[in-house]
C-alpha positions in Angstrom: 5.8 -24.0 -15.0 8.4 -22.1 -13.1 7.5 -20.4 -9.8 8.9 -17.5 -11.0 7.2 -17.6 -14.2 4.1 -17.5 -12.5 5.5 -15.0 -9.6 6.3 -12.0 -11.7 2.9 -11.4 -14.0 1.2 -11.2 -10.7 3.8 -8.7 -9.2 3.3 -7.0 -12.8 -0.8 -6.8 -12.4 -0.5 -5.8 -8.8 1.9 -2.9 -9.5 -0.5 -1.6 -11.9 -3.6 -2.1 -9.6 -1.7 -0.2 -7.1 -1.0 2.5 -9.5 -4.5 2.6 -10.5 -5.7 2.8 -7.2 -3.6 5.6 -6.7 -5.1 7.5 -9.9 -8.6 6.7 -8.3 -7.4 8.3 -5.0 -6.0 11.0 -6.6 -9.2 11.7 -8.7 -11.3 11.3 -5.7 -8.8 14.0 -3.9 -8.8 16.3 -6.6 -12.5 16.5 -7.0 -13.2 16.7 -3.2 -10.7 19.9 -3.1 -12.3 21.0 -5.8 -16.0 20.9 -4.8 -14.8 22.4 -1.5 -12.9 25.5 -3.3 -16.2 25.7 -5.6 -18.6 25.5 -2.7 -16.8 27.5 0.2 -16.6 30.5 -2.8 -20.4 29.7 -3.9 -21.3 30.1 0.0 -19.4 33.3 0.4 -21.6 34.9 -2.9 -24.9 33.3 -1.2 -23.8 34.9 2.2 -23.2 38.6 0.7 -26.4 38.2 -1.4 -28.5 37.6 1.8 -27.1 40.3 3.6 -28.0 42.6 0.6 -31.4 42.1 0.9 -32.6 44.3 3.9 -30.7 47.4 1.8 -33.5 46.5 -1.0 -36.3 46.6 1.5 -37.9 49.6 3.5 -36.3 49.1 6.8 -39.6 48.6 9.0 -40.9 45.7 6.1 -40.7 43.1 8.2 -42.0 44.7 11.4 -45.2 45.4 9.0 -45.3 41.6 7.1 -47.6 40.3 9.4 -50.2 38.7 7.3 -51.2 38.5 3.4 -53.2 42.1 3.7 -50.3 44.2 5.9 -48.1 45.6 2.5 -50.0 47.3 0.1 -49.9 45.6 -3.8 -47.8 48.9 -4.8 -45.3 48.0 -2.4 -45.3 43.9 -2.7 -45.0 44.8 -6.5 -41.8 47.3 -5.9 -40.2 44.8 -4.0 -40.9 42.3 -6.2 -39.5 44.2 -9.3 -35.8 45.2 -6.9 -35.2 41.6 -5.4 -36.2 40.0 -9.1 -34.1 42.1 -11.1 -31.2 41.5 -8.2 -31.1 37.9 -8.4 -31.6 38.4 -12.2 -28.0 40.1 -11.9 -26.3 38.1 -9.8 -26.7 34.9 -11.0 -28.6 33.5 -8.2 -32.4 31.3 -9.1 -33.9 32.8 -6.4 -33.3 35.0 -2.9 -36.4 36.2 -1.1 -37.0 36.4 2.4 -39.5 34.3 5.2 -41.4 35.0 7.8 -42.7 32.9 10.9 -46.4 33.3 11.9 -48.2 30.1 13.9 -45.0 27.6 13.4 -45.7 28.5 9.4 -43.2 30.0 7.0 -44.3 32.6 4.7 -42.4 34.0 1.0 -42.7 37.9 2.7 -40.4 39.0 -0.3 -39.7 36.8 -2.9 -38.1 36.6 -6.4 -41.0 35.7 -8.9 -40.2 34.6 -12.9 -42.4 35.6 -15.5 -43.8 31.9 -15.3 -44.7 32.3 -11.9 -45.9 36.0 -12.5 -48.4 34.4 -14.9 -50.0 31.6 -12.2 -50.8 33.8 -9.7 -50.2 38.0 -9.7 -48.5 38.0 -6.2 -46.8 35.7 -4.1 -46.3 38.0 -1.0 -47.0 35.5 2.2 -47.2 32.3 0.2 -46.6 29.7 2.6 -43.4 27.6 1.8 -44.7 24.3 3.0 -41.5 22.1 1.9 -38.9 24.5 3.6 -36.0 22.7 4.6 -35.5 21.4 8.2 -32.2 23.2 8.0 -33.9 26.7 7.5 -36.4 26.3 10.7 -33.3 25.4 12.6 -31.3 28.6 11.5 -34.7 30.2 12.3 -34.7 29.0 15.9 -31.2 29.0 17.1 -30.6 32.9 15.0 -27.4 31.0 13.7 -26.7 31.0 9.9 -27.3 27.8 7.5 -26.2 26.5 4.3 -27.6 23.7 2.8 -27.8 21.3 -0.3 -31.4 19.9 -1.2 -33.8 19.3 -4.2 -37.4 20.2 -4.2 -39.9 20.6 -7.1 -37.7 22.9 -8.6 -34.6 21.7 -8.7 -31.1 20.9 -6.8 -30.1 23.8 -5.1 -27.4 25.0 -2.5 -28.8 28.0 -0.1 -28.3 30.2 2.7 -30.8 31.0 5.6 -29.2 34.1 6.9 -31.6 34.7 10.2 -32.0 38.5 10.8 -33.9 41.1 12.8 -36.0 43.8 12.0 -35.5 47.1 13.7 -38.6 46.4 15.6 -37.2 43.4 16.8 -38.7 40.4 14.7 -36.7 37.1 13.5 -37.4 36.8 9.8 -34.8 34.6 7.1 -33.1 36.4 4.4 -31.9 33.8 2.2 -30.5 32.8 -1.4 -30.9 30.3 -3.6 -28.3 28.6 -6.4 -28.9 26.3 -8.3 -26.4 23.4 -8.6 -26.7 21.2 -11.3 -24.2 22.7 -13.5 -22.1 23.1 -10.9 -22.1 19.2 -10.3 -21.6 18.7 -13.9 -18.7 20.4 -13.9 -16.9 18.7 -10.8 -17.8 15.7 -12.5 -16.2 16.8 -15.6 -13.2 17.9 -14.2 -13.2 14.5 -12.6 -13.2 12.5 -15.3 -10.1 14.4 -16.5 -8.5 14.0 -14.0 -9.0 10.6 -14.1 -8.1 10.3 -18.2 -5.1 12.6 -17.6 -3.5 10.1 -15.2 -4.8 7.0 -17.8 -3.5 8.8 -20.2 0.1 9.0 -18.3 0.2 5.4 -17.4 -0.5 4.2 -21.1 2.6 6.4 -21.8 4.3 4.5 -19.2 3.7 1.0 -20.6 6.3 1.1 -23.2 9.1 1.9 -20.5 7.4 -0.9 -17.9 7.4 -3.2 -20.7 10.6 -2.3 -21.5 12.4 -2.8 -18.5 10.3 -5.8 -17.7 11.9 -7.2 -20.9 15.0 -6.5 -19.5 14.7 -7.6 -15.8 13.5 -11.4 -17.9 16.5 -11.1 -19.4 19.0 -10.8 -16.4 17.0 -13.0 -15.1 17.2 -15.9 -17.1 21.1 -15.2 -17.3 21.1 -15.3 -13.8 19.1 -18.7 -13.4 21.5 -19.9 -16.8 24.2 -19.3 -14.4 22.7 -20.5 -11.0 22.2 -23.9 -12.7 25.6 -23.9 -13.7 27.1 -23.3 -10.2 24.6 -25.7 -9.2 26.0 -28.4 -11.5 29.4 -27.6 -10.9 28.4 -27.9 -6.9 26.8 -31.0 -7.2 29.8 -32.3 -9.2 32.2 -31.1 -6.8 30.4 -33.2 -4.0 30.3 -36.0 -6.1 34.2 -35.8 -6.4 34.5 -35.0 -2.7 32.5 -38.0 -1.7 34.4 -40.0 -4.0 37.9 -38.8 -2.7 36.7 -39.3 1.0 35.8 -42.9 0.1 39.1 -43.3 -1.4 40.8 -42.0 1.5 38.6 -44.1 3.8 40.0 -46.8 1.9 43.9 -46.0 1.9 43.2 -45.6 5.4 41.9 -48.7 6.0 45.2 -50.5 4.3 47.2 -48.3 6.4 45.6 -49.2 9.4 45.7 -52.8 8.7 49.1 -52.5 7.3 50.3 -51.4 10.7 48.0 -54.2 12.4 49.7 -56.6 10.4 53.6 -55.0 10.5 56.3 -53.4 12.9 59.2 -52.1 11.2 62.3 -52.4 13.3 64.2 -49.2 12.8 68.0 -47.5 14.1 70.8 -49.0 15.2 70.8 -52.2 17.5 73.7 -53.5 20.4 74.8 -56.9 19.9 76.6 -58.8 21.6 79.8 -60.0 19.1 79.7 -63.0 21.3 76.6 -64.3 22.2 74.3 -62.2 19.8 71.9 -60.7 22.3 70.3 -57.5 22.0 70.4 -54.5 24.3 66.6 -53.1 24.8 66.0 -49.3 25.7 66.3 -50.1 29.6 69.8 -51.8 29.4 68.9 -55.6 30.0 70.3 -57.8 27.3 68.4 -60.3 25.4 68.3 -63.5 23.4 68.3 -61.8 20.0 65.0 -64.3 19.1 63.0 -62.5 22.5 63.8 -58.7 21.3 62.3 -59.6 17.9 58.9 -61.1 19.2 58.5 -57.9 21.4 59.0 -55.6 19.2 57.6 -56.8 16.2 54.3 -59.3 15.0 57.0 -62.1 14.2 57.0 -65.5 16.3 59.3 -68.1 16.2 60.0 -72.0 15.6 62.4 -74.2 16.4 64.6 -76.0 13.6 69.0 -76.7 13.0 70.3 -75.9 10.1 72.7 -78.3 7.9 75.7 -76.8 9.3 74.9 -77.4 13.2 73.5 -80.7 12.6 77.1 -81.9 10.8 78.6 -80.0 13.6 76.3 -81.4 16.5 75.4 -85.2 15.4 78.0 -86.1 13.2 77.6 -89.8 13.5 73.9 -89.2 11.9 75.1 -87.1 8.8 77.6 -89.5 8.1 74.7 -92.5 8.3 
């Protein structure tokens, strides 16, 4: 198998792993803005509700809620009725204020259900033995606290709102919402957020597939033709290497052509009389001298028919 084959249905699952991680991010994004909008407007109802409380209350309450016995039942029970029927109205489990006596926290004006009503008749200076950490810190540094924690009674996100009486004591006025549904929500709007992006990138698989498609096809036209350039290349070397050899060759006979052969060219001086030769420099010589130095030719000695009747006559007429 191709490289390439192998090369681009890896590129295709890693562009849609990228894409996906990008829906998670965004779905993480979205839910974290979300739960912040949620919580920094549930915070801001928790805060006002807190600072209602004081308005419900006679103002010297707290400089009086020193122990179980210091508010009359008549009063715990008027209170009791106001700050019930306020978190009844405002959507809010609970908001009730605490008191500090001996490093203990006290309920010194709480909301109270009908269940509760019927386990005990008042729950004025209950202790509140599972307070949150968070609460005796807003309580000791007089600086205001929200929180998210679960108890016995549920998940909750609060406010410990430290304030001061007119006689000058620290007590808490704080408000209690319950969270649950609030999670349940941010988790639905989660997970569609997350189906609204699957949902767009199932409607994008026709196009990817689509161009995909098409990108195999240029592709394979493209290799189609890339093998044929790369035949026709190797081809043209073949030809080249074959016409170089040739030429090697011719070169070779010309070269021992020119090793084997001087050509004697233009016009040559001779002597009418003698028959020598007149060279480039001027100096005349024997005709048989000029030939050996300028060409591969040698000569050898011999008399022809003619010179022989003319020389020894006595021996051509024997």
């Amino acid at each position: 198998m191709k490289k390439t084959e192998i090369r681009h249905p890896l590129q295709f699952a890693l562009c849609i792993a990228i894409y996906a991680a990008a829906v998670i991010a965004y779905s993480i994004m979205a839910y974290s803005d979300q739960k912040t909008l949620l919580m920094a407007e549930l915070d801001r109802q928790l805060l006002l509700s807190a600072k209602s409380l004081k308005f419900m209350l006679a103002p010297d309450f707290h400089d009086r809620a020193l122990d179980k016995d210091s508010i009359s039942r008549d009063e715990e029970t008027k209170n009791r009725i106001a700050i019930s029927g306020f978190a009844a109205d405002s959507g809010f489990k609970w908001v009730y204020t605490l008191v500090q006596k001996d490093g203990k926290y006290y309920f010194s004006a709480p909301t109270v259900s009908a269940e509760e009503l019927k386990e005990r008749p008042s729950w004025y200076f209950y202790p509140y033995d599972d307070i949150p950490e968070e609460f005796k810190q807003a309580y000791n540094e007089k600086k205001t606290v929200f929180v998210e924690y679960t108890d016995q009674w549920g998940t909750f996100r609060s406010v410990a709102l430290p304030q001061v009486s007119p006689g000058g004591r620290t007590y808490l006025a704080c408000a209690d919402c319950e969270i649950s549904h609030v999670k349940s929500m941010l988790q639905k709007d989660l997970k569609k957020s997350v189906g609204i992006s699957l949902f767009f990138l199932v409607c994008s698989i026709p196009f990817i597939f689509f161009f995909r498609g098409t990108f195999r096809a240029h592709a394979a036209e493209l290799e189609k033709i890339n093998a044929e350039l790369t035949l026709h290349k190797t081809h043209l070397e073949v030809l080249v290497q074959e016409r170089t050899a040739d030429l090697e060759q011719e070169k070779q006979k010309l070269e021992e052509a020119l090793r084997t052969v001087k050509m004697l060219s233009g016009l040559l001086p001779i002597c009418a009389s003698c028959k020598k030769i007149r060279d480039d420099r001027g100096y005349w010589n024997r005709i048989e001298k000029y030939i050996e130095e300028h060409s591969e030719a040698e000569f050898t000695h011999g008399i022809c028919p003619e010179c022989v009747e003319k020389l020894y006559p006595g021996i051509i007429k024997k």
